[in-house]
C-alpha positions in Angstrom: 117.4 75.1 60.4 119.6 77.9 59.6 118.0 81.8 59.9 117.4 82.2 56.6 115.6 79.1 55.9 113.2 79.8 58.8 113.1 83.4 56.9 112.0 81.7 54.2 109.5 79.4 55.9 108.1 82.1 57.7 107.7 84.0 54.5 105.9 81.5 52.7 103.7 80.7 55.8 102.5 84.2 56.2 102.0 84.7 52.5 99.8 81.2 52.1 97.9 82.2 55.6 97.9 85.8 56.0 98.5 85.2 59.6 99.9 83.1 62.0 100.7 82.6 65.9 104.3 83.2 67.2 103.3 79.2 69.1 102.8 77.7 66.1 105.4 79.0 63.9 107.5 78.0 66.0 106.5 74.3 66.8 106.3 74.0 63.0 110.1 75.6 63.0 111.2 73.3 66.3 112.4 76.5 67.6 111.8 78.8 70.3 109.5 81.2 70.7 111.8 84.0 71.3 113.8 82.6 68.0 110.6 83.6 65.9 110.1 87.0 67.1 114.2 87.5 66.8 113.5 86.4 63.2 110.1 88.6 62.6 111.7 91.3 64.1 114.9 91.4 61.7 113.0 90.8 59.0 110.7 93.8 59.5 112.5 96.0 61.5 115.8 96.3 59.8 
């Protein structure tokens, strides 16, 4: 999955759960866990 699809995901994920764990988003993703926070992190840092 490219980074802006799992952007995406993750977007829509948080906005339907209002939370989520780093483990599971990234078992849903089939990514690792350090992918995820690379992802959160550009998306809320930058």
């Amino acid at each position: 999955m490219l980074p802006i699809q799992r952007k995406e995901f993750i977007l829509k994920r948080l906005s339907d759960n209002r939370s989520d764990s780093i483990a599971n988003l990234s078992s849903l993703l089939n990514v690792s866990e350090m992918t995820v926070r690379r992802d959160l992190r550009r998306m809320f840092f930058f």
